[in-house]
Structure formats: structure tokens, C-alpha cells
Backbone as CSV, one residue per row, in Angstrom:
resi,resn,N_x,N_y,N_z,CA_x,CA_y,CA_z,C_x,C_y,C_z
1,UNK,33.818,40.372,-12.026,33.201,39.796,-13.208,32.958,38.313,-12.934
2,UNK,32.073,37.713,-13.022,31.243,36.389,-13.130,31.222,35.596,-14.219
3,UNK,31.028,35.023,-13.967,31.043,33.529,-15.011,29.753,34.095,-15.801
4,UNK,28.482,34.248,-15.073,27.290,34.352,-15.966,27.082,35.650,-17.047
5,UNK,27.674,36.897,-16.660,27.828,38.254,-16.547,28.365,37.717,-18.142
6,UNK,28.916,37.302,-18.772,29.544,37.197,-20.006,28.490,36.053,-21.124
7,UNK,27.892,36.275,-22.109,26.865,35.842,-22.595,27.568,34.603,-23.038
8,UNK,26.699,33.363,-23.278,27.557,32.182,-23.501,27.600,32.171,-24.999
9,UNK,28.657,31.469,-25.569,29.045,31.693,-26.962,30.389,32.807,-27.166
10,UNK,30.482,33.340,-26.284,30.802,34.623,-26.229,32.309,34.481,-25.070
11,UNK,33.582,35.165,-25.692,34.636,35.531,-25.048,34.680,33.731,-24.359
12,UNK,35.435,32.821,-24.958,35.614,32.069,-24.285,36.623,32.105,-23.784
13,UNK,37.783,32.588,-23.960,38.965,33.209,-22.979,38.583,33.055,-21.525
14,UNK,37.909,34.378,-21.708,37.434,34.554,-20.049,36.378,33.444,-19.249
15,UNK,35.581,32.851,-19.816,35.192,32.034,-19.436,35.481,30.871,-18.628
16,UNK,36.516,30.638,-19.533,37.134,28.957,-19.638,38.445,29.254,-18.379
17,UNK,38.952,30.871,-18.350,39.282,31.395,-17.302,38.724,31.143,-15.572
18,UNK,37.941,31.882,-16.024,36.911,31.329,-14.861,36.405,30.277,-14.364
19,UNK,36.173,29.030,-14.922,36.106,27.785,-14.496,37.595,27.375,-13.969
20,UNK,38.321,27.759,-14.616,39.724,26.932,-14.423,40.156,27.048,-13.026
21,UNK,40.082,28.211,-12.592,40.281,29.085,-11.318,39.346,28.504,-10.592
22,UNK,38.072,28.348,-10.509,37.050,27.813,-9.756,37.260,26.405,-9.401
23,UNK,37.729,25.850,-10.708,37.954,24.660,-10.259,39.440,24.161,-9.810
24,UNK,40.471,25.188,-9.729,41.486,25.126,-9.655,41.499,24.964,-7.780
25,UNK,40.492,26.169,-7.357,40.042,25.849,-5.758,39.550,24.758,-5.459
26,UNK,38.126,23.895,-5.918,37.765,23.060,-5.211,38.698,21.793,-5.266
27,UNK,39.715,22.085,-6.284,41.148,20.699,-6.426,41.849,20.773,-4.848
28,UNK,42.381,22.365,-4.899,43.395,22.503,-3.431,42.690,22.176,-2.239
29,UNK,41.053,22.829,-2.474,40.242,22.496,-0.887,39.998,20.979,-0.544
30,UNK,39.836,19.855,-1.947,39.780,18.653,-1.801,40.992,17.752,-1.160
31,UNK,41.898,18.232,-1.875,43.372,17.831,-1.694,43.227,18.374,-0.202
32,UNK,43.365,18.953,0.616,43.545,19.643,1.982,42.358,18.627,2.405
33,UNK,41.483,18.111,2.195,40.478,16.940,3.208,40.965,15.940,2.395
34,UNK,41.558,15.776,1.641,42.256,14.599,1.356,43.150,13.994,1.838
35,UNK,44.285,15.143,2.522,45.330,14.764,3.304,44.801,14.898,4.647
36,UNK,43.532,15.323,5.090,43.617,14.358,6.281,43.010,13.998,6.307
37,UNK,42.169,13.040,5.420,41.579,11.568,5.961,42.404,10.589,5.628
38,UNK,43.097,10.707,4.675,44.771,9.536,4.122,46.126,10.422,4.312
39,UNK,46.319,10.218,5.503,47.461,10.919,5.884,48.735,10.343,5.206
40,UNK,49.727,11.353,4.008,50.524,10.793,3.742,51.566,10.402,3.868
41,UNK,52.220,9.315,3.943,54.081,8.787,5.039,54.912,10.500,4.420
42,UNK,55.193,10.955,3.664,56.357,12.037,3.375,55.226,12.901,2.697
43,UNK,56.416,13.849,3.083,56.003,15.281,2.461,55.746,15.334,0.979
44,UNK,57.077,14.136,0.233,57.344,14.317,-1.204,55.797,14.263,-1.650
45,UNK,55.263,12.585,-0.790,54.140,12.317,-1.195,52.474,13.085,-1.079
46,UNK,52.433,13.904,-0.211,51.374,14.869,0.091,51.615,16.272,-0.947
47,UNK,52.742,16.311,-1.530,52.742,17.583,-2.754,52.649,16.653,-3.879
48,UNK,53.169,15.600,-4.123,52.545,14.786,-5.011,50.843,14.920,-5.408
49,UNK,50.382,14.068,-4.354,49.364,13.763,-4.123,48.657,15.419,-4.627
50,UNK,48.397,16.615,-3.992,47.838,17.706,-3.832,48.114,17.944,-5.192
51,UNK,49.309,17.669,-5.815,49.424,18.641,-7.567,48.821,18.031,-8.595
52,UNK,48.493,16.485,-8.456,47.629,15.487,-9.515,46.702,15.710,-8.951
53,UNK,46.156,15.951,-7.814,44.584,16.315,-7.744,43.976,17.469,-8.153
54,UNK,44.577,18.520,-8.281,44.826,19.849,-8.199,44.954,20.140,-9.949
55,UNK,46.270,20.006,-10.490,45.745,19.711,-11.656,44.540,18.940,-12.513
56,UNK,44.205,18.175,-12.179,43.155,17.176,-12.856,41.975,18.270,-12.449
57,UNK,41.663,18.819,-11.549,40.686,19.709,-11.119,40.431,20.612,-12.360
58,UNK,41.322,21.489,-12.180,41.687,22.393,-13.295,41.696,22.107,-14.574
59,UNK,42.244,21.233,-15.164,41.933,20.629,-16.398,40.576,20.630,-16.774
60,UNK,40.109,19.788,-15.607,38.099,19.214,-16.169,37.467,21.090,-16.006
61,UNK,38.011,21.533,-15.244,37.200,23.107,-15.306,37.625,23.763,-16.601
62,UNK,38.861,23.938,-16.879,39.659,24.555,-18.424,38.540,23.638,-19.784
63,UNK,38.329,22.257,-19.568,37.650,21.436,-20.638,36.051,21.670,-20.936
64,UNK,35.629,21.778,-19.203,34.831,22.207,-19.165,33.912,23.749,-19.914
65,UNK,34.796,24.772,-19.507,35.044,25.917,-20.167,34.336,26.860,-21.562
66,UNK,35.954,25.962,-21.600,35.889,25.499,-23.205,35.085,24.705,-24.239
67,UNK,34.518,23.493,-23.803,34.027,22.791,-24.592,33.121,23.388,-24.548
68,UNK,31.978,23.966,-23.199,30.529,24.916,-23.467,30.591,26.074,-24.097
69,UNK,31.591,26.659,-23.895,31.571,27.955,-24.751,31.461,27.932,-26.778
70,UNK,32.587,26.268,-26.823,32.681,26.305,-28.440,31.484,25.545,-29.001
71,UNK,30.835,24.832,-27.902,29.461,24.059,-28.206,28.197,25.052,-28.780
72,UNK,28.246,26.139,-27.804,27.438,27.485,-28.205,27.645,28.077,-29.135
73,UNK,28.793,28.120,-29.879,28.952,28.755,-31.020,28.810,28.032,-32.239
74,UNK,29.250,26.761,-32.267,29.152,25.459,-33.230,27.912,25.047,-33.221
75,UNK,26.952,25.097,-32.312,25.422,24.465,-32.466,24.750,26.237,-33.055
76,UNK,25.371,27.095,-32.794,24.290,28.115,-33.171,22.976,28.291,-32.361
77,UNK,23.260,27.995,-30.882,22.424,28.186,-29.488,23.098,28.144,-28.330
78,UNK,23.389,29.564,-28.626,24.055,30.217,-27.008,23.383,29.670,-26.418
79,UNK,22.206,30.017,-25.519,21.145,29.856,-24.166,20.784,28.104,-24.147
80,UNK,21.226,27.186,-24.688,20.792,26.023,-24.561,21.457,24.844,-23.521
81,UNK,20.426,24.667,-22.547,21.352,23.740,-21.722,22.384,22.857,-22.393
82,UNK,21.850,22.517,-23.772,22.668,21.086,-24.079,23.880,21.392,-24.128
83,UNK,23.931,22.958,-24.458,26.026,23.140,-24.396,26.468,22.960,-23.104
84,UNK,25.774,23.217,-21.967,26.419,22.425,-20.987,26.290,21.404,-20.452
85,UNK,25.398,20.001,-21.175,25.728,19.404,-20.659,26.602,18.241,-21.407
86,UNK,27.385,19.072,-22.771,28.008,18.526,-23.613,29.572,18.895,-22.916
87,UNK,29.471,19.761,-22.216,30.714,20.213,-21.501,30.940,19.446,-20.475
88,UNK,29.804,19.248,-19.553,29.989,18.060,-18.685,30.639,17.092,-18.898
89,UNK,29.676,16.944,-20.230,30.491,15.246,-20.661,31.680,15.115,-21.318
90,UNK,32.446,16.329,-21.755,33.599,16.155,-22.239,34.746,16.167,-20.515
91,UNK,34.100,17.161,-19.707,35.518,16.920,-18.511,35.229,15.557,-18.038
92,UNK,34.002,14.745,-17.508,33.699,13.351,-17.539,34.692,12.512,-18.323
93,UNK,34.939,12.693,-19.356,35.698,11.845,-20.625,36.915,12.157,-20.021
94,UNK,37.588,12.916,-20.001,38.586,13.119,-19.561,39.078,12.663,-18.133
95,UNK,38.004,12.448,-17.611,38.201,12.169,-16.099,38.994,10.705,-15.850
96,UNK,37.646,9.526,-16.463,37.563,8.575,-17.233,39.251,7.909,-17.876
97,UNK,39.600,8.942,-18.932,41.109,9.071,-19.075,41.810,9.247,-18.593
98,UNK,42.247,9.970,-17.228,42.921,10.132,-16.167,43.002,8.842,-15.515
99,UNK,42.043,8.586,-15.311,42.183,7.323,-14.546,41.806,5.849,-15.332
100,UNK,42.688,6.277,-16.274,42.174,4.732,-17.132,40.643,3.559,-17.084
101,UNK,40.038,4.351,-16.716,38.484,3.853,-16.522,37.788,3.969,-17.704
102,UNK,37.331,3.361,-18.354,36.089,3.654,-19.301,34.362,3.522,-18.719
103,UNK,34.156,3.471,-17.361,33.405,2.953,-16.362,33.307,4.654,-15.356
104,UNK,34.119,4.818,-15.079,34.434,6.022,-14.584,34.360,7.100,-15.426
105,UNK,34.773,7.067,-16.636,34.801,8.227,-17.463,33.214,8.387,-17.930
106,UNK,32.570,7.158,-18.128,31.071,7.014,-18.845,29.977,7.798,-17.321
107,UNK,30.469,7.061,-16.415,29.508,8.069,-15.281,29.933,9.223,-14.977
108,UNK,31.013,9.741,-15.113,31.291,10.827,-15.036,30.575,11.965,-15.925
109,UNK,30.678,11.305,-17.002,30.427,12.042,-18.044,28.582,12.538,-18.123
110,UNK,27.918,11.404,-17.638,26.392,11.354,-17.470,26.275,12.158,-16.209
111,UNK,27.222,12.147,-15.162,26.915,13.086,-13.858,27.100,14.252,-14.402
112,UNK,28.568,14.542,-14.916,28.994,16.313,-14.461,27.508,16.756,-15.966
113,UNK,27.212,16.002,-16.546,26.806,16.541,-17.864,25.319,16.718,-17.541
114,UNK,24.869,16.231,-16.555,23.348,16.034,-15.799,23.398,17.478,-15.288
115,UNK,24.581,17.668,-14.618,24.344,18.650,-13.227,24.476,19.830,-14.121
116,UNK,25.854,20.109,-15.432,25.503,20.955,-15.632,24.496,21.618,-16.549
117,UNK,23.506,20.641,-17.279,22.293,20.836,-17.596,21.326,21.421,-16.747
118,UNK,21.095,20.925,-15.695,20.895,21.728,-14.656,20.573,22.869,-13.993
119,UNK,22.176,22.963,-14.072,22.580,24.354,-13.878,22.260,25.418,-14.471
120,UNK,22.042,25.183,-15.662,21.906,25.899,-16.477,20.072,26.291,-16.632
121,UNK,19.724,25.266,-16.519,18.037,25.788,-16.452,17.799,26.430,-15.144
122,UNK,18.314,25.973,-14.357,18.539,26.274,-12.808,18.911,28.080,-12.538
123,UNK,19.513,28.312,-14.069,19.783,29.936,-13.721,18.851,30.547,-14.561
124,UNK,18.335,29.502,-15.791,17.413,30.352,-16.535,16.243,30.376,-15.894
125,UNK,15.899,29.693,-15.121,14.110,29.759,-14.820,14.340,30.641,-13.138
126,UNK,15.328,30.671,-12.711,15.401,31.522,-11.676,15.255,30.561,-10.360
127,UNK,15.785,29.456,-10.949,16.098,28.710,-9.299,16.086,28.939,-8.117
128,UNK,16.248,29.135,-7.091,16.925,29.341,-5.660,17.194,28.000,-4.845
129,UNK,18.122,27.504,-5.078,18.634,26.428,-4.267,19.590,26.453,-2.896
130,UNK,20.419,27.800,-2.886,21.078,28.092,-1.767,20.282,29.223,-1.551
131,UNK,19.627,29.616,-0.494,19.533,30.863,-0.027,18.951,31.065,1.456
132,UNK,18.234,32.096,1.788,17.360,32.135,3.163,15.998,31.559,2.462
133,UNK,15.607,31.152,4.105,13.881,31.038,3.497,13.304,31.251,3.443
134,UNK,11.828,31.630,2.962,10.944,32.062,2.298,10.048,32.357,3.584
135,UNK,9.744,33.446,4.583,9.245,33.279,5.654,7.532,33.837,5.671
């Protein structure tokens, strides 16, 4: 079962599931090129390091989630990019808060909220951005 496979507005459980997990990976895969380009003096500090990155990952995917799924139901337009890129901008905000930035949280919030606008037209109009090519 897929993220898209579930209509938006709809079962945010599973949804907000699914990001969390998704983003719960690209935290551990970051953290793992994280520790080796800043190699850390102790161990304490490299599980440190890996569980605040790792969490914070997960969080902005869980916020993420969530905030598009309840945006779709509260605006009364499932199919509308703007719920995701209101989701963007809420894990952005949060980001922002993590790291005591209001500078960081404001671009954050305009990036992840760009991309996943995006994304989202990007699946409705039938994109192809990763694939083979067109021969």
C-alpha cells in the first residue's frame, strides 16, 4: 500500500504513517553520511548525533502527514495542491523550531511547501521526472 493509493482527506492514520516511516529512512540514511563526513570523537556521540537527526526526520514526515491530510478535510479540497503545500510549511515551522531559527524555519517552510506543491501537480498532470528515456 502507497502513500497515493489512499485518497487525500481520507484515513489520515495511514497516511501520516507512511510519511513518518519514509521519512524516518531518509533521517537514518542522512545520519549514516553524516557520520562520515563529521566523524564523531565517541560512540555516545554518533548515537546521539543519529537519534536527533533521525527523530527530527520523522517528526517533519508525522507533521507533514498530518497537517496535509487535516488541511484536505478542513478546506473541503481533497485534490488541491495547497494542502500540500500547507503541510510543507508546517514541517518547515517546525524545523525552524528545532533549531531555534526563525530564518531557517521561514525557508524551510517556503522550500518543503514549494516542493510539495509540486509534487502534487507533479502526480496529477502525470509528470515523469525519474524514469527511462523516451527513445
Amino acid at each position: 500500500m502507497g502513500y497515493w493509493d489512499v485518497p487525500d482527506g481520507t484515513d489520515c492514520v495511514q497516511k501520516t504513517w507512511f510519511t513518518t516511516k519514509l521519512a524516518t529512512a531518509l533521517g537514518l540514511v542522512g545520519s549514516a553520511y553524516h557520520l562520515v563526513a563529521y566523524q564523531p570523537e565517541t560512540a555516545l556521540e554518533a548515537v546521539q548525533r543519529v537519534g536527533s537527526n533521525t527523530v527530527t526526520m520523522a517528526a517533519m514526515g508525522a507533521i507533514f502527514g498530518l497537517t496535509t491530510c487535516l488541511a484536505a478535510q478542513a478546506r473541503d479540497a481533497p485534490d488541491e495542491p495547497v494542502n500540500y503545500f500547507i503541510g510543507g510549511c508546517a514541517s518547515g515551522i517546525f524545523l525552524g523550531a528545532r533549531t531555534h531559527s526563525p530564518i531557517t524555519g521561514t525557508s524551510a517552510c517556503l522550500l518543503l511547501g514549494t516542493l510539495g506543491f509540486f509534487s502534487k501537480v507533479a502526480k496529477q498532470e502525470g509528470w515523469i521526472i525519474l524514469g527511462p528515456p523516451k527513445l
